[in-house]
Jmol script that loads the backbone (N, CA, C; Angstrom):
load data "model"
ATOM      1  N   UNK A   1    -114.282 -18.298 -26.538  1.00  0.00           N
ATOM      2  CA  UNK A   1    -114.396 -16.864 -26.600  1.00  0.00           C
ATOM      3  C   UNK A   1    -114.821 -16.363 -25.232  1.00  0.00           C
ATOM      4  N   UNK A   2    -114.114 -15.545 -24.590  1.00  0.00           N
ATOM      5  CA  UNK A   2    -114.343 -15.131 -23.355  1.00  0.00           C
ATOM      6  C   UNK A   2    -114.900 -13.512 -23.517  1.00  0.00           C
ATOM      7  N   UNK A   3    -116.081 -13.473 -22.398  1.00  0.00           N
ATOM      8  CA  UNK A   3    -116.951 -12.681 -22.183  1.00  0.00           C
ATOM      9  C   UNK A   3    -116.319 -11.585 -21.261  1.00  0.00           C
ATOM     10  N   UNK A   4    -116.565 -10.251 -21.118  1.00  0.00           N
ATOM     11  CA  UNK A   4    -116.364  -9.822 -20.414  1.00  0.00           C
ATOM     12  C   UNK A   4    -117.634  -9.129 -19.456  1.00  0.00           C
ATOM     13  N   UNK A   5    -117.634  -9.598 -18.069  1.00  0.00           N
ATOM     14  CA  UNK A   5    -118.877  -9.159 -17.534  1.00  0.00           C
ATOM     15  C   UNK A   5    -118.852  -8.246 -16.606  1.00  0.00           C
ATOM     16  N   UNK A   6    -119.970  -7.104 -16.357  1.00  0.00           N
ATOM     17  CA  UNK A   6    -119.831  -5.747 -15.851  1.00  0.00           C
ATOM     18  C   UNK A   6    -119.145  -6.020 -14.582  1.00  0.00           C
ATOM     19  N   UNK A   7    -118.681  -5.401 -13.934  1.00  0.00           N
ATOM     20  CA  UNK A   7    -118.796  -5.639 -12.389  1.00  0.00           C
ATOM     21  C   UNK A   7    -119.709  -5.533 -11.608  1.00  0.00           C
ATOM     22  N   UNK A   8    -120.293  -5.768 -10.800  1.00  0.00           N
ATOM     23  CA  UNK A   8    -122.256  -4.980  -9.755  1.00  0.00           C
ATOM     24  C   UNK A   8    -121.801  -3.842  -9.967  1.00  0.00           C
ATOM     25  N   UNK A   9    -123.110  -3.301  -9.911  1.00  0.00           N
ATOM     26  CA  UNK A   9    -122.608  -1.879  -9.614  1.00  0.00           C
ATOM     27  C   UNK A   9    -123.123  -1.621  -7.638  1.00  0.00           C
ATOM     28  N   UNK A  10    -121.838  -0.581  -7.262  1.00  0.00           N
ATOM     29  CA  UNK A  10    -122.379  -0.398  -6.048  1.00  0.00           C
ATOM     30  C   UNK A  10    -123.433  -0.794  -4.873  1.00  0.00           C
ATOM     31  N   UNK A  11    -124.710  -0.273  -5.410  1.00  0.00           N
ATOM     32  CA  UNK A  11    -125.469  -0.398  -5.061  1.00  0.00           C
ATOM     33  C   UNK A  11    -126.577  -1.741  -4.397  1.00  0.00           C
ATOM     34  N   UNK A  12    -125.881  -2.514  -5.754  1.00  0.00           N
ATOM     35  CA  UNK A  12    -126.094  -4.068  -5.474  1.00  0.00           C
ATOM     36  C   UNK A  12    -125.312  -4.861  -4.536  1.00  0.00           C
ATOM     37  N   UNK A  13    -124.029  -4.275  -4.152  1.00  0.00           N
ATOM     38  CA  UNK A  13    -122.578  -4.694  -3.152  1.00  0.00           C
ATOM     39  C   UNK A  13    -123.080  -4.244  -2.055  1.00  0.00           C
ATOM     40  N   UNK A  14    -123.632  -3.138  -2.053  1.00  0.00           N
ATOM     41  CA  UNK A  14    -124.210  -2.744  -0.590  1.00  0.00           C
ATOM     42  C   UNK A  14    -125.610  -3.106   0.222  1.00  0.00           C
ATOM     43  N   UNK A  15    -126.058  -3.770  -0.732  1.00  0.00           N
ATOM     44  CA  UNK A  15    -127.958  -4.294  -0.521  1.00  0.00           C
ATOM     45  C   UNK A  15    -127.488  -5.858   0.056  1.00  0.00           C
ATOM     46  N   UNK A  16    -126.329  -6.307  -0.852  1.00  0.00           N
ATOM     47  CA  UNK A  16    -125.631  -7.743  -0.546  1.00  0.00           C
ATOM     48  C   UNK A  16    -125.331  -7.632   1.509  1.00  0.00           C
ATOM     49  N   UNK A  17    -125.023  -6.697   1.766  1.00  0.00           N
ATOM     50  CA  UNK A  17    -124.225  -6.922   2.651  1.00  0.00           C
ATOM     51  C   UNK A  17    -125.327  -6.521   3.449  1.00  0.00           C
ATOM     52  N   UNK A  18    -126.087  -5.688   3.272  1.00  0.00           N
ATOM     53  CA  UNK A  18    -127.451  -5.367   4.574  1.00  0.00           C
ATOM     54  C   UNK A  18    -127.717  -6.330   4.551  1.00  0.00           C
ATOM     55  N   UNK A  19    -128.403  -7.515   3.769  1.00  0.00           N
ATOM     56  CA  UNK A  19    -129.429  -8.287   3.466  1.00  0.00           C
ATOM     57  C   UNK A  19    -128.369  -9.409   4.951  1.00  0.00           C
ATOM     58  N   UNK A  20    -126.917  -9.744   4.350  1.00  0.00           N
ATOM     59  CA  UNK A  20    -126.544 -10.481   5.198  1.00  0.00           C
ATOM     60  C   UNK A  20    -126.878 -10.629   7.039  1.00  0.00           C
ATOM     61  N   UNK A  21    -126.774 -11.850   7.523  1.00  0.00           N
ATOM     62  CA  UNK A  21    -127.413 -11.957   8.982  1.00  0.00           C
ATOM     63  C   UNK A  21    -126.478 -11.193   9.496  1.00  0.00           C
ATOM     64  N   UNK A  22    -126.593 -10.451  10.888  1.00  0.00           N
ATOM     65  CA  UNK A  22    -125.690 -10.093  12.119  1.00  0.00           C
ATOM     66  C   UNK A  22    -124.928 -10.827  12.679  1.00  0.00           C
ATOM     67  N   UNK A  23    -123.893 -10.634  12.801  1.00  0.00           N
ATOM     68  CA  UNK A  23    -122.989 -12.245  13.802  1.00  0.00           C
ATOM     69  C   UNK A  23    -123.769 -11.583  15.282  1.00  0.00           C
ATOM     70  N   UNK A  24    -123.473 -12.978  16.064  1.00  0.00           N
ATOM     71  CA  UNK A  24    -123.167 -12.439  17.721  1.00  0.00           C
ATOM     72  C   UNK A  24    -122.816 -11.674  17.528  1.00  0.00           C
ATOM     73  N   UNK A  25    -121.553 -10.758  17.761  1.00  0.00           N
ATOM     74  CA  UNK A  25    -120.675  -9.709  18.077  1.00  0.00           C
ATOM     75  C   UNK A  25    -121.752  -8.424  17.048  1.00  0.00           C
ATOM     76  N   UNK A  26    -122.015  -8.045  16.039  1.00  0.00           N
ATOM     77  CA  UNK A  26    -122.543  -7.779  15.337  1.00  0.00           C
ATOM     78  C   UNK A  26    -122.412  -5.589  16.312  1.00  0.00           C
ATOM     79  N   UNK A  27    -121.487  -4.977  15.238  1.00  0.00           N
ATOM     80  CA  UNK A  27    -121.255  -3.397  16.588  1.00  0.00           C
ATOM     81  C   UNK A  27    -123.271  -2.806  16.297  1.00  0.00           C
ATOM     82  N   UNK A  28    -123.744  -3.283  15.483  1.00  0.00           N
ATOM     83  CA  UNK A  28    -125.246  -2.731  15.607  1.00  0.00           C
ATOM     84  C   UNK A  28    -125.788  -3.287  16.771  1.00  0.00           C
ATOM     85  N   UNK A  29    -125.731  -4.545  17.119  1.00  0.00           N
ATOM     86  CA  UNK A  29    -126.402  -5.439  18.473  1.00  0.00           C
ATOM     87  C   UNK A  29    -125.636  -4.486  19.527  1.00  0.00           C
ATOM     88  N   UNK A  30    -124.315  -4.771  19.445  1.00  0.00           N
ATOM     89  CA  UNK A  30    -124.029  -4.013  20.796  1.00  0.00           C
ATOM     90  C   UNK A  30    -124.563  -2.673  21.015  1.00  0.00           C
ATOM     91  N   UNK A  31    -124.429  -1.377  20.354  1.00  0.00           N
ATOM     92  CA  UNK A  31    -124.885  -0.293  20.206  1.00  0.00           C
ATOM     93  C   UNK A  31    -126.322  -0.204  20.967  1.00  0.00           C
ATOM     94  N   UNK A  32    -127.016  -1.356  20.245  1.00  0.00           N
ATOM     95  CA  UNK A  32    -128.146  -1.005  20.956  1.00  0.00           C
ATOM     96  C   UNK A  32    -128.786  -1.713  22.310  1.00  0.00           C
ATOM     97  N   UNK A  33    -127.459  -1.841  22.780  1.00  0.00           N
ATOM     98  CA  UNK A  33    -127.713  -2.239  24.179  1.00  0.00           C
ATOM     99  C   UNK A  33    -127.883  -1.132  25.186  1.00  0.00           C
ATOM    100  N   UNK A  34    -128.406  -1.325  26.397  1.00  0.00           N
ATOM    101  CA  UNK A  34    -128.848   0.333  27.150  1.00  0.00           C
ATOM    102  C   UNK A  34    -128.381  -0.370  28.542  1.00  0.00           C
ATOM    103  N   UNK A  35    -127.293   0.537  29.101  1.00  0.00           N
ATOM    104  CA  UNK A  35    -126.357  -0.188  30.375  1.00  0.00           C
ATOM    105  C   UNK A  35    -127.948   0.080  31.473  1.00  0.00           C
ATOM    106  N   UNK A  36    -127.186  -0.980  32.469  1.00  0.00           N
ATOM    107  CA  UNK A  36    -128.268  -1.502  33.242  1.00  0.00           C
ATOM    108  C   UNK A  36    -129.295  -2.766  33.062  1.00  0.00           C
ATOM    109  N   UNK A  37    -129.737  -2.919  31.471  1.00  0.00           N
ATOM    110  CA  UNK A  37    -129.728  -4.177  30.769  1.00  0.00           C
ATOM    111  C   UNK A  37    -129.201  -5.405  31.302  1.00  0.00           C
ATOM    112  N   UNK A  38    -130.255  -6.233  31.512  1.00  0.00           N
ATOM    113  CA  UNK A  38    -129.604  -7.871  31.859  1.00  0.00           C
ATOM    114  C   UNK A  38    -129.206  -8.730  30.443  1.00  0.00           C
ATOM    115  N   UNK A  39    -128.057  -9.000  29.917  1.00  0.00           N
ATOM    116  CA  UNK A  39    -128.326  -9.728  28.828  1.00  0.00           C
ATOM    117  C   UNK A  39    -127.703 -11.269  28.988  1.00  0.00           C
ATOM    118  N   UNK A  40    -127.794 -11.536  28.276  1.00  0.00           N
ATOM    119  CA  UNK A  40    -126.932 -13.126  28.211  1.00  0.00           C
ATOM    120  C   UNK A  40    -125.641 -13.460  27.186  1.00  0.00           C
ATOM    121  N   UNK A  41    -124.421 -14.025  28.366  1.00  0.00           N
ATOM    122  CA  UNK A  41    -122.976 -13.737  27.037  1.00  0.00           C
ATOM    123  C   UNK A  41    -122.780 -15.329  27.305  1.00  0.00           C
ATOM    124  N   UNK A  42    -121.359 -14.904  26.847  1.00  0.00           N
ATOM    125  CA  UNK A  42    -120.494 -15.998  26.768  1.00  0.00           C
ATOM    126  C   UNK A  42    -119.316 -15.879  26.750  1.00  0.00           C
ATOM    127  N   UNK A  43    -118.222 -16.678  27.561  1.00  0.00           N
ATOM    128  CA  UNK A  43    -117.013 -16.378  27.344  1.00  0.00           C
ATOM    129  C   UNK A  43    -116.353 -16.825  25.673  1.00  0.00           C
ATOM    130  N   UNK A  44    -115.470 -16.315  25.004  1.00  0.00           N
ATOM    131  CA  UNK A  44    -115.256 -16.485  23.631  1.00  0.00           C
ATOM    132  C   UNK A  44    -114.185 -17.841  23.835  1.00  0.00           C
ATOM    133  N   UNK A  45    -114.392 -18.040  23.021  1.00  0.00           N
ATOM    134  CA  UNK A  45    -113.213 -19.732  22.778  1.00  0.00           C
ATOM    135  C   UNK A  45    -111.938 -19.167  23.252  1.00  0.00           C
ATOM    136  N   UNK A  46    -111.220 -20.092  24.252  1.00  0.00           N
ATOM    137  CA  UNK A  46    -109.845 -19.446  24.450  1.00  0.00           C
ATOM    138  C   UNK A  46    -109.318 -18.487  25.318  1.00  0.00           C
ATOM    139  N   UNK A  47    -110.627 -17.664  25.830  1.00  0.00           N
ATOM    140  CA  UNK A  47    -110.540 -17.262  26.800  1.00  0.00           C
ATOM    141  C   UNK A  47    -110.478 -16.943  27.836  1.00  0.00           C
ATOM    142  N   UNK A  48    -109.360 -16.498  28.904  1.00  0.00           N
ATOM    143  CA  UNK A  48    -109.836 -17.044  30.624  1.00  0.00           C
ATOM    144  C   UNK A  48    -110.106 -15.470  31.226  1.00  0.00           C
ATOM    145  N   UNK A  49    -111.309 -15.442  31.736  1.00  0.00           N
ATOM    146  CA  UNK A  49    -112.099 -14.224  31.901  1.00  0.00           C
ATOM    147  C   UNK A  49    -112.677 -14.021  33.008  1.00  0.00           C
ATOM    148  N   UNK A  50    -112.376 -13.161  34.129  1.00  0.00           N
ATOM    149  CA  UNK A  50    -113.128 -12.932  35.562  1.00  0.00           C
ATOM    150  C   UNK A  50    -114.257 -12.237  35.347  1.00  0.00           C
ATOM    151  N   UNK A  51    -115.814 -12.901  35.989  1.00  0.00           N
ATOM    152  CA  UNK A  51    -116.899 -12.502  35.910  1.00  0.00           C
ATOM    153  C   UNK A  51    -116.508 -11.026  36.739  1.00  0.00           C
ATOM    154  N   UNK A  52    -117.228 -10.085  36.767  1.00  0.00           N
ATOM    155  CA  UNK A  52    -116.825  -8.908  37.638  1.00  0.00           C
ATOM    156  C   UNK A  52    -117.852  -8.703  38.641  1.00  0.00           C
ATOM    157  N   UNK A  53    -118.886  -9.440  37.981  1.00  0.00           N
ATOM    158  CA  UNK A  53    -120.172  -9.677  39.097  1.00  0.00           C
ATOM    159  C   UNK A  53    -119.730 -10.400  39.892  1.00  0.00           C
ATOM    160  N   UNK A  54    -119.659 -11.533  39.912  1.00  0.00           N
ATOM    161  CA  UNK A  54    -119.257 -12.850  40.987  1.00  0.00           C
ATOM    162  C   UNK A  54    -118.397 -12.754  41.116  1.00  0.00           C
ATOM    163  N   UNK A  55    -116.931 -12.572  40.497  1.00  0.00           N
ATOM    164  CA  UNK A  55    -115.344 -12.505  41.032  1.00  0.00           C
ATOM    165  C   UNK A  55    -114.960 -13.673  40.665  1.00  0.00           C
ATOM    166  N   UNK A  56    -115.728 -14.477  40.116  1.00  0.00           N
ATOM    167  CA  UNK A  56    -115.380 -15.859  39.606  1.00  0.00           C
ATOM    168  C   UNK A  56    -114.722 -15.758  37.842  1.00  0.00           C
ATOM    169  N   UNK A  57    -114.587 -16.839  37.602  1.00  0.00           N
ATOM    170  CA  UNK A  57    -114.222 -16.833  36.173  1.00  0.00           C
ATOM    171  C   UNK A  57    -115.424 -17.637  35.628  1.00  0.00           C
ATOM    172  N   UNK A  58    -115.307 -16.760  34.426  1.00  0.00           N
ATOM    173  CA  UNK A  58    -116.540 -17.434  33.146  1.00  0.00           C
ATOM    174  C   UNK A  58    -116.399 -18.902  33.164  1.00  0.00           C
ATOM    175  N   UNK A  59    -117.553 -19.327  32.935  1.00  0.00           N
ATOM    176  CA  UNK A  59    -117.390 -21.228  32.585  1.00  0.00           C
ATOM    177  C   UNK A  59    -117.742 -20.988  31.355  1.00  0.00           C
ATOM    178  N   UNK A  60    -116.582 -21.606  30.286  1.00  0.00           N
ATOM    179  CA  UNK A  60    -116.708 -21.858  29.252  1.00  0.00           C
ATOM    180  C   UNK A  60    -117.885 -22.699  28.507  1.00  0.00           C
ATOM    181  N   UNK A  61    -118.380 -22.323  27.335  1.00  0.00           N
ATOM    182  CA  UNK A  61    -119.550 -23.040  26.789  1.00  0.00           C
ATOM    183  C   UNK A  61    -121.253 -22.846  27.482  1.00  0.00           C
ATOM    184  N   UNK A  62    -120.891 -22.020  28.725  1.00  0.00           N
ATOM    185  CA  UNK A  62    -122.272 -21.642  29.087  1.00  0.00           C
ATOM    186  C   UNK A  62    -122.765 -20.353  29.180  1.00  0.00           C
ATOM    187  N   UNK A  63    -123.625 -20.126  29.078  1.00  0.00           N
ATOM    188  CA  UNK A  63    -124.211 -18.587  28.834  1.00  0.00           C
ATOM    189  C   UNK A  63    -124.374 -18.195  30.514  1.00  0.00           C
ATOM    190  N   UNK A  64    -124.035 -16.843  30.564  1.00  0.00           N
ATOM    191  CA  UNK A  64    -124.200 -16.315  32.052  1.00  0.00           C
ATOM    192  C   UNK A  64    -125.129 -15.063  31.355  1.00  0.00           C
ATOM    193  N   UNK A  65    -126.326 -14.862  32.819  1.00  0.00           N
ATOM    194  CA  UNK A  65    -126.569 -13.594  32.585  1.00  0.00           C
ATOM    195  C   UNK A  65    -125.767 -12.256  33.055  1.00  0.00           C
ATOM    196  N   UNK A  66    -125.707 -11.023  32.520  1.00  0.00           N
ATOM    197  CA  UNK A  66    -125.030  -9.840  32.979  1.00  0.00           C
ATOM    198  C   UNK A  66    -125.515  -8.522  32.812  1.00  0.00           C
ATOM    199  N   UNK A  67    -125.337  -7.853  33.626  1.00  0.00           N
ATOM    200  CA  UNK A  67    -125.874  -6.631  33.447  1.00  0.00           C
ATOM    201  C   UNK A  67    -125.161  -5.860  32.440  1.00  0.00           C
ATOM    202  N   UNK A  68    -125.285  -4.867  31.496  1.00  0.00           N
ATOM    203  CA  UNK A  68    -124.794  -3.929  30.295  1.00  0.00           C
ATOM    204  C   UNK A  68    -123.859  -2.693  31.472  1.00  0.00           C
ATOM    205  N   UNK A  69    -122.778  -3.170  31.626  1.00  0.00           N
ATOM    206  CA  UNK A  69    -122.134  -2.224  32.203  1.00  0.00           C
ATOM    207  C   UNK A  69    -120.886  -1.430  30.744  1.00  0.00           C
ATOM    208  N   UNK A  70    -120.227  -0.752  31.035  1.00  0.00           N
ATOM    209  CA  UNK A  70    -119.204   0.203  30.614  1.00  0.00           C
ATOM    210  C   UNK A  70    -118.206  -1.508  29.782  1.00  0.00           C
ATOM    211  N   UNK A  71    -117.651  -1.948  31.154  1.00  0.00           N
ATOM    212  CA  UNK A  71    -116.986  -3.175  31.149  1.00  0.00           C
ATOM    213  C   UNK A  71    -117.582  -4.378  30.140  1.00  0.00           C
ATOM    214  N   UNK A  72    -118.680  -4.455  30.277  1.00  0.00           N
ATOM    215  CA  UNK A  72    -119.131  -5.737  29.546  1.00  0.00           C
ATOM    216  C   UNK A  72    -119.717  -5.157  27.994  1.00  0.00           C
ATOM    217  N   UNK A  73    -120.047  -4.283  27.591  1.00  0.00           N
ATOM    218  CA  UNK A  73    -120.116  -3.427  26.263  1.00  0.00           C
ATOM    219  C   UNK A  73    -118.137  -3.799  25.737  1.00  0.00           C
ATOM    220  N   UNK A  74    -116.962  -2.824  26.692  1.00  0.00           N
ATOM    221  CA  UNK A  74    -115.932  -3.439  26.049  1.00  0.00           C
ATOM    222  C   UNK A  74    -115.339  -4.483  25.260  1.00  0.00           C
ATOM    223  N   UNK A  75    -115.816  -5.316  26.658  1.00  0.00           N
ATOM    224  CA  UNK A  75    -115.552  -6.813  26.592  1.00  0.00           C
ATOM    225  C   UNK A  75    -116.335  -7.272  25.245  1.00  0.00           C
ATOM    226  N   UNK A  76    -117.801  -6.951  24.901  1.00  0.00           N
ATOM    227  CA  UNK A  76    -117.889  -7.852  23.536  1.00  0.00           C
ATOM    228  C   UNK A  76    -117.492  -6.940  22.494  1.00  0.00           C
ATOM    229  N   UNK A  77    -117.177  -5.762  22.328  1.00  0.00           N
ATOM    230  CA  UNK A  77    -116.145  -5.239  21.239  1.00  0.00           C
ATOM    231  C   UNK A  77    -115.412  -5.804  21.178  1.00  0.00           C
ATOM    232  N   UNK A  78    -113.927  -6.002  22.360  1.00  0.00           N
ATOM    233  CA  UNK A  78    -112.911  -6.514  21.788  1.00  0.00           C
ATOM    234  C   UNK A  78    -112.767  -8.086  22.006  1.00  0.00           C
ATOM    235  N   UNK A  79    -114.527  -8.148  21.476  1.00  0.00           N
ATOM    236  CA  UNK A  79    -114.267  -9.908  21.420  1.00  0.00           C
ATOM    237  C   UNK A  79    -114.067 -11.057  22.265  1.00  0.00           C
ATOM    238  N   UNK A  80    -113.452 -10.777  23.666  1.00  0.00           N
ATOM    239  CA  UNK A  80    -113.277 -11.884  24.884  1.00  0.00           C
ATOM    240  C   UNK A  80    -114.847 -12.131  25.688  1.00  0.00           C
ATOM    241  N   UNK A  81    -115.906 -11.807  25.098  1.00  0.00           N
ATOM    242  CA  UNK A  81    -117.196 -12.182  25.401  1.00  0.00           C
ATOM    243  C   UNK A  81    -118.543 -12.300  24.019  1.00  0.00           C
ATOM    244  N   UNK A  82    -119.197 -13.022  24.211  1.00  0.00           N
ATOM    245  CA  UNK A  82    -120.019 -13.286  22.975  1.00  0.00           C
ATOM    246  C   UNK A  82    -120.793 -13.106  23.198  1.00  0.00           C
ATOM    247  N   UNK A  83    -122.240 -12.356  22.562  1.00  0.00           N
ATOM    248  CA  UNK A  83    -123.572 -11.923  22.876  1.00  0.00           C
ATOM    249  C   UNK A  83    -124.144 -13.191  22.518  1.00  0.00           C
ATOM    250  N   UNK A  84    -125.351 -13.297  23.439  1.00  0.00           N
ATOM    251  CA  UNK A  84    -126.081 -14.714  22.907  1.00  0.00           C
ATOM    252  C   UNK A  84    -127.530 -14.247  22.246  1.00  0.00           C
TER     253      UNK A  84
END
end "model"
wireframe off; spacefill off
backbone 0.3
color backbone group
């Protein structure tokens, strides 16, 4: 005999999802970054990426520090850099 069970209601779907952790990327972390800020990234898997500070390219798997410019806010929106 099969049961039929409520669905959550709302409220409980939405407490679920606050409660959940922030990823890296997370648009609340970025947001509250304030340009001029030194932070620490990462280039994202797969990616080949010119530091704009140094003129060099990111070394993969290591964290660089960077200042919160216009550019580096982009960059971890659309993902080709990872907040650490």
């Amino acid at each position: 005999m099969a049961t039929n069970k409520p669905a959550p209601a709302p409220a409980a779907a939405e407490s679920a999802l606050v409660a959940a952790p922030a990823g890296p990327n997370d648009p609340a972390r970025i947001d509250a970054l304030r340009l001029g800020e030194v932070v620490q990234v990462q280039v994202a898997a797969g990616q080949l990426l010119r530091n704009n500070e140094t003129g060099t390219l990111f070394p993969h798997g290591a964290p660089v520090a960077q200042t919160v410019t216009v550019t580096l806010l982009r960059r971890l929106r659309d993902g080709d850099l990872v907040l650490l």
